[in-house]
N, C-alpha and C positions, 0 to 999 in steps of 0.2 A: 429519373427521380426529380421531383420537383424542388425547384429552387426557389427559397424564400425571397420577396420584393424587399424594400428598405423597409418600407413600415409594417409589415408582418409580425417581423420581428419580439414585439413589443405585445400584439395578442395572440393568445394563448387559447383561449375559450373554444376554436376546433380540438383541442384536447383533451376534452372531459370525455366525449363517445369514445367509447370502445378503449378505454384506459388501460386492460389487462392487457389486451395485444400489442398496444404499443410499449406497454412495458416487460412485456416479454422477447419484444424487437428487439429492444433499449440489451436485454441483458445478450439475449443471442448476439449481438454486434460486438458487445465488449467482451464475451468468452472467446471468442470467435479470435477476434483479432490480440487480445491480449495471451490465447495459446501460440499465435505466430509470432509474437513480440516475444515470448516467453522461452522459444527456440531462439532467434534471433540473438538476444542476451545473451544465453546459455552458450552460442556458437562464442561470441565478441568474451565470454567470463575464460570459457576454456581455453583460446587460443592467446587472450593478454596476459592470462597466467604463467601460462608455458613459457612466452620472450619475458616477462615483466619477472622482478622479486618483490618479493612479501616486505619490503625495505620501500619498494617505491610507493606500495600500495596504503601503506602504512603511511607516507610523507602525508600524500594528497586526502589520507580518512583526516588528521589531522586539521586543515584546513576545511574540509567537506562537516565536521562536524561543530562548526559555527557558520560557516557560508548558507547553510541549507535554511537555517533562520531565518535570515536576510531575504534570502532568495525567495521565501514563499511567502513572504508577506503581502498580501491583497491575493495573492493567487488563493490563498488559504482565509477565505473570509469573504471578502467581494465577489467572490463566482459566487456562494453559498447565496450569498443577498441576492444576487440577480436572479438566481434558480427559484429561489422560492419567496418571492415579494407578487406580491399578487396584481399590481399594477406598476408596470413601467413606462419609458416613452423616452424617446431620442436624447433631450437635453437632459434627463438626470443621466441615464447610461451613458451622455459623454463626458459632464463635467465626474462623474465616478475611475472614468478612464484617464483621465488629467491629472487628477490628483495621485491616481497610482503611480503613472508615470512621474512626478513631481516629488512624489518621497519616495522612487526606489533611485532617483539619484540623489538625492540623501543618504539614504542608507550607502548607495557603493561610494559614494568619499569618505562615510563611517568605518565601514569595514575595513576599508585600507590605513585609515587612518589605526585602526586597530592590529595595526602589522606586528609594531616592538611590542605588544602584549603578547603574540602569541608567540613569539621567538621567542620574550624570556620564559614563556612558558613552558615552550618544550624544547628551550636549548637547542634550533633548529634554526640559524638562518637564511636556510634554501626554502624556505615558507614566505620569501618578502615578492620575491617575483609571482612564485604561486598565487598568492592573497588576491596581489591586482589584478594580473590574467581572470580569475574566477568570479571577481566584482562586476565586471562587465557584464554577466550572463544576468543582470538584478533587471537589468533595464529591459533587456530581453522578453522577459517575463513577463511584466507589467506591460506590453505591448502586443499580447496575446492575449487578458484573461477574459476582458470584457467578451472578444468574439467569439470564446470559449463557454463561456456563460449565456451568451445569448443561441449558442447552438444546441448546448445541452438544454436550456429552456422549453426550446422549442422539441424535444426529445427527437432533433438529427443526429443520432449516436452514430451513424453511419459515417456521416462526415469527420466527426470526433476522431473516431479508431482509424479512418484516413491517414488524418496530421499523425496521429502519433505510432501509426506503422513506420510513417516515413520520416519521421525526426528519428525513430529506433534504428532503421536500416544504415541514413546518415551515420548516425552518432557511431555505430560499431565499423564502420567504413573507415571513418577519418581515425577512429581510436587506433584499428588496428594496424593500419598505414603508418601512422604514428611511429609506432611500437616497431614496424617492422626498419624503418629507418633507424632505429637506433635514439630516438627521443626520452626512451624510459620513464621518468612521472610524468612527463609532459605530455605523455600519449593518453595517461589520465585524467591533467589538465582538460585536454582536448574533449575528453569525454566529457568533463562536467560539462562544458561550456556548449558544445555542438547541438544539442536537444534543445535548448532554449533560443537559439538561434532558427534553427530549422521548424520550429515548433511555431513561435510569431510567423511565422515566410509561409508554411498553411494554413493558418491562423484566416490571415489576410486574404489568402486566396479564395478558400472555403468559405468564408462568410462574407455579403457583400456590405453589411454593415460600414462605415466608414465616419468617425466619430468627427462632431461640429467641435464650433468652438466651447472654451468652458464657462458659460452664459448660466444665470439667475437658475435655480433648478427648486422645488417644492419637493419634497420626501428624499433628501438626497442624506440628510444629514441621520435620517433615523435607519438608513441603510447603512450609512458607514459606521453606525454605533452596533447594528445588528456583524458588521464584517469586523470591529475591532473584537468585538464579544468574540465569534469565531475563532480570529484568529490568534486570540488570548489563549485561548485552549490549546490549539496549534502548539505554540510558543511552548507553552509549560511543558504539554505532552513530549515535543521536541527534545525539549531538557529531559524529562524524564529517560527519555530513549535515548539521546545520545552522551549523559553524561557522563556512562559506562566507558566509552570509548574516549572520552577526554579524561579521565583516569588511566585509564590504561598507559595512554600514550605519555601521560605524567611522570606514571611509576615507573613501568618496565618498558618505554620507548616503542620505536618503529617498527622495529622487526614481530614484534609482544604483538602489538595494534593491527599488522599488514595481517595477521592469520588471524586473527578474531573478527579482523572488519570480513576478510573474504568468509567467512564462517555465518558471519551475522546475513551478510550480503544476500545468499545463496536460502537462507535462514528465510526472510525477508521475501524474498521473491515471489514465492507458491504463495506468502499472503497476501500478495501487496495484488499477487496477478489477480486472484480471488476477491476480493475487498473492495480494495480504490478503485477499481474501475465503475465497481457496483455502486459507489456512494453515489453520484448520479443520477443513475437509474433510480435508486432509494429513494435519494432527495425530492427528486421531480414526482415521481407518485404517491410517497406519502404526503407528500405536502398538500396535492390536490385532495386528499381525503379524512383531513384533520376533523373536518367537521361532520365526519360519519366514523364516530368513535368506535362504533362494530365493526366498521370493515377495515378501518385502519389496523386494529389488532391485530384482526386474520391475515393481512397480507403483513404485517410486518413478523409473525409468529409462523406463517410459511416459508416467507425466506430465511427467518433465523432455522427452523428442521435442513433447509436444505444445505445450507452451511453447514451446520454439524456433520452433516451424513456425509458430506465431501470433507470435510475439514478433519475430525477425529480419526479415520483411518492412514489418511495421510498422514497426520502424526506417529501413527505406530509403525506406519512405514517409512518415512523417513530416518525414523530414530533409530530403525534398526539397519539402516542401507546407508546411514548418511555417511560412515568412514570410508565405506569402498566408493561410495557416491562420488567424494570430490579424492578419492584416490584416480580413480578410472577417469574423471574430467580434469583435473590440474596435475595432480602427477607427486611423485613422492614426498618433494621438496614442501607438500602444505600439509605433511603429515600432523601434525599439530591444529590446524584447521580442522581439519577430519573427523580429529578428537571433541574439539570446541561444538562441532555442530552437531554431532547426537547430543548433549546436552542444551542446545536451543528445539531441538527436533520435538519434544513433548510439549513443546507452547504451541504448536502452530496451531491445532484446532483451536484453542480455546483463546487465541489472539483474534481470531474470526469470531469466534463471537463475542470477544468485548468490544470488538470494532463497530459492530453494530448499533452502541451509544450514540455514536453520533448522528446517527438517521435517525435516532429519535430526538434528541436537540433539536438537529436544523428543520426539522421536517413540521416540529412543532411551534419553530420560529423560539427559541427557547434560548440561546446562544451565553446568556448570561450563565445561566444553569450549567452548562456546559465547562463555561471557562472555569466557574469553580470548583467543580471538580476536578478540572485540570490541577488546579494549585493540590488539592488532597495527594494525587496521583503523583505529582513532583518529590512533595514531601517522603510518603509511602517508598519511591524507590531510590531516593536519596538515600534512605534508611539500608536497606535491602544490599544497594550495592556498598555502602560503608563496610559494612558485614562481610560482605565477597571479597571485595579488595585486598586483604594482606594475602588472598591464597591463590592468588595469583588471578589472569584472564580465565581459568577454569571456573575459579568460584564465582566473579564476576557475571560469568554466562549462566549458572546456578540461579544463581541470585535474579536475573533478570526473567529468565521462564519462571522460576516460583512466583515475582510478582503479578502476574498474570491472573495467577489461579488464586493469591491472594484479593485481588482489589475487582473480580470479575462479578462477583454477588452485589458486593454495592454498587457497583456502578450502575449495573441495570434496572437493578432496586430504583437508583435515584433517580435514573432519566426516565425508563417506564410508570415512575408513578404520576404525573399531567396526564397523562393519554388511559391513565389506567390498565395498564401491561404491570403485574406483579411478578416479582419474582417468581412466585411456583409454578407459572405458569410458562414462563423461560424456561425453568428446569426440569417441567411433563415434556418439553418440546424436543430436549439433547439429551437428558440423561443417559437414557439407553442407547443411542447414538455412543457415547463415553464411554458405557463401561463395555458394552461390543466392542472397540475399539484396543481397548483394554486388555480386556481378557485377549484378544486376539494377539496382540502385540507380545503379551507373555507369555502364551500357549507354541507361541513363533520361537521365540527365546527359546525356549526350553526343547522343545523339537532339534532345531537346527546347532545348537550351539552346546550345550548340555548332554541331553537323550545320547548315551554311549554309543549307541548304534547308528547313528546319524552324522553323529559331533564332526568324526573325522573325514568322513565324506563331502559334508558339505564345506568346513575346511579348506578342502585338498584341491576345491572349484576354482575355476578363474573369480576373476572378481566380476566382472559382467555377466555371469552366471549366478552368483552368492543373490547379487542382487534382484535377476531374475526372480531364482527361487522364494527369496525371503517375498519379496514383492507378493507374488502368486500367491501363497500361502498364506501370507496374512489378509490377503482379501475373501480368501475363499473362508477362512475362520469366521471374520466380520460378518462375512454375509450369511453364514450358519449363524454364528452365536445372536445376531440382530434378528431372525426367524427368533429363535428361541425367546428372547426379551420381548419381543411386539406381540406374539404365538399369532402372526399368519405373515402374508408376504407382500401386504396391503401397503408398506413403509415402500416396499419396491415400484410396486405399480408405477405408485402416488409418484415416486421421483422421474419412471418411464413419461408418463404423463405429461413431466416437467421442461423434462427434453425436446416431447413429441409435439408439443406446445411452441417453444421456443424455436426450434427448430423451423417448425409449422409457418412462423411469421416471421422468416428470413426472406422475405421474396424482394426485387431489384425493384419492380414495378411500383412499389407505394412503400419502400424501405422508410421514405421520410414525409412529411408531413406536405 
């Protein structure tokens, strides 16, 4: 595989030929590797549950749900500016990497210094040691994003899914090591902290980039206005999403929080493996094709089908497997978790596709647009969870999948209209994706759970059996009832295609640029 020189870097214009294949590279790398990271996790979820209690996990969500703020500032904004600014060159990309590093140690004497807040906050002062240990991973960060930006730039996703196989392997290494010695939150300390560490240390390696001094730089100031916009949005959305769990942990404590956060967690995962890896890939080719307002449509209206058609059935099967799901991986003691996540289980498809806003933002260089929507979206589930809150972490998780499917039409509305993507044009593309999905999920319910003659049979199953079945059955549903809604099997092909494509331009020999 070819290795990019120092000044490479910085042009890009080998990247306009043959842009489909590399962006079907771009996504084969990141499914690819983020289905091994996604076992990996799943090994390091089910075995720190088992040693760990829902008391410790609960200590450290606490902390992890202001730390992560902190933590991803310029990583959440400054990549975005570097991926998609159409002309770069060594001395802005260094003095941009100075400065990150220069306010995220700001920020970690901030954070610490915000220790006796959050102790009177949650009446918890095993949080002060916590807080500082996890400040440290800020600086971490900000000393990886720049070469993270210039690799995805350059659409070397290969190298990417690299580092972050192997910050995954680390990180569940040291975590469960941790754990087995007898460390308990600290083994989730560890956790936080080891990814951002290991993450810079490939960073470095992988890219040979190696930033000057921070010297006089032209466009530097209208990128970090493009990366504060970004990561405005961030910030809000952050709030929005984790304000749930600083309530929680408010009203009904640790133990309340240790089963909702592993709930949300496991919740989170299948989206985050599907999604964030793609934003990338998103970024980098829509952005090369803003000024071809036809194609940009079609390719962003092709990945939004493909999403759905993966995303909606997964919802209906997760929601209907999710209690025996994290019964059969963590084990009795998170029965109440189990509970919590069939109730996140019907957001997951339609959290994929309101994720897909942001590739229209960033891609259209839009970032302001963005952030304010962000504040809409704060306010909106501010609201939502006030409402949930007296009824306990149930209503709470209620409350957070309805916002979803609440605030999913405007959003799209508002970022698709610059590019001209309307809404009914989003909703010809998943509709029947949805309601296949749908009916399927209920036709399931009612078969397995209800239908007298079934009820008690599938019942009487182990539990890695239940979920076989439900599994199987609700796909074979979807993919009848989605015949029926399309009336041929052309939605199929179209996805074989997608695969056979993607697949197709996995090859070692010219993986990167």
């Amino acid at each position: 595989m070819k290795r990019l020189n120092h000044k490479e870097y910085f042009d890009t214009d080998q990247l306009s030929s043959n842009l489909k294949n590399r962006a079907l590279r771009g996504v084969g790398a990141t499914v690819f590797s983020n289905t091994l990271m996604f076992g990996i996790q799943m090994i390091g979820t089910v075995v720190l549950a088992r040693l760990l209690s829902p008391d410790d996990f609960g200590l450290v969500a606490m902390v992890a749900a202001f730390s992560l703020l902190f933590q991803n500032f310029g990583l959440r904004g400054l990549t975005e500016a570097t991926i998609q600014s159409e002309v770069i060159d060594h001395k802005k990309i260094s003095k941009l990497f100075w400065i990150h590093v220069g306010l995220s140690l700001v920020l970690t004497l901030f954070f610490i210094a915000l220790t006796p807040v959050m102790i009177w906050l949650y009446k918890e002062p095993r949080l002060e040691s916590i807080t500082i240990v996890i400040a440290i991973s800020f600086v971490f960060t900000a000393l990886s994003t720049q070469h993270l930006a210039l690799l995805a730039r350059n659409m070397q996703f290969y190298r990417i899914t690299g580092i972050e196989i192997m910050a995954t392997i680390v990180t569940q290494v040291v975590a469960i090591t941790m754990a087995i010695q007898g460390c308990e939150y600290w083994a989730l300390v560890g956790r936080r902290v080891a990814p951002m560490v290991a993450t810079a240390v490939g960073a470095w390696i992988l890219c040979r980039w190696v930033p000057g001094l921070p010297v006089q730089a032209t466009g530097v100031r209208s990128m970090l206005k493009f990366g504060m916009n970004t990561y405005g949005n961030f910030a809000t959305n952050y709030l929005s999403r984790n304000l749930d769990k600083v309530l929680i942990g408010w009203r009904y404590g640790a133990e309340s929080l240790g089963h909702y956060e592993r709930a949300y967690y496991l919740f989170v995962m299948p989206v985050s493996q599907l999604s964030h890896p793609l934003t990338n890939v998103a970024v980098a080719t829509l952005s090369r094709l803003r000024n071809d307002p036809e194609k940009y449509q079609r390719y962003y209206l092709k990945a939004l089908s493909m999403l759905a058609l993966i995303g909606m059935p997964l919802s209906a099967i997760l929601t209907l497997t999710g209690k025996d799901i994290l019964l059969l991986l963590l084990g009795p003691q998170w029965d109440k978790a189990g509970e919590l996540f069939t109730v996140f289980g019907p957001g997951i498809g339609i959290t994929l596709i309101y994720g897909t806003h942001g590739w229209l933002h960033l891609s259209l260089g839009k970032p302001d647009r963005w952030f304010r929507w962000g504040i809409i979206e704060l306010i909106a589930c501010a609201v939502c969870f006030a409402v949930g809150l007296p009824f306990g972490a149930i209503g709470v998780a209620v409350a957070y999948t309805a916002s979803f499917y609440f605030l999913v039409g405007p959003c799209l509305w508002y970022a698709g209209k610059p590019a001209g993507i309307t809404f009914f044009s989003v909703f010809s593309e998943t509709w029947k994706y949805f309601l296949s999905a749908l009916a399927a999920g209920i036709l399931t319910w009612f078969v397995l759970y209800r239908f007298y003659a079934t009820a008690d049979t599938f019942t009487g199953l182990n539990v890695f059996l239940r979920i076989l079945v439900s599994a199987m059955l609700c796909t074979l549903l979807y993919v009848a009832l989605g015949v029926v809604f399309f009336g041929n099997w052309k939605w199929i092909s179209e996805f074989i295609s997608f695969l056979r494509g993607m697949v197709s331009n996995i090859r070692p020999r010219d993986a990167e640029v």
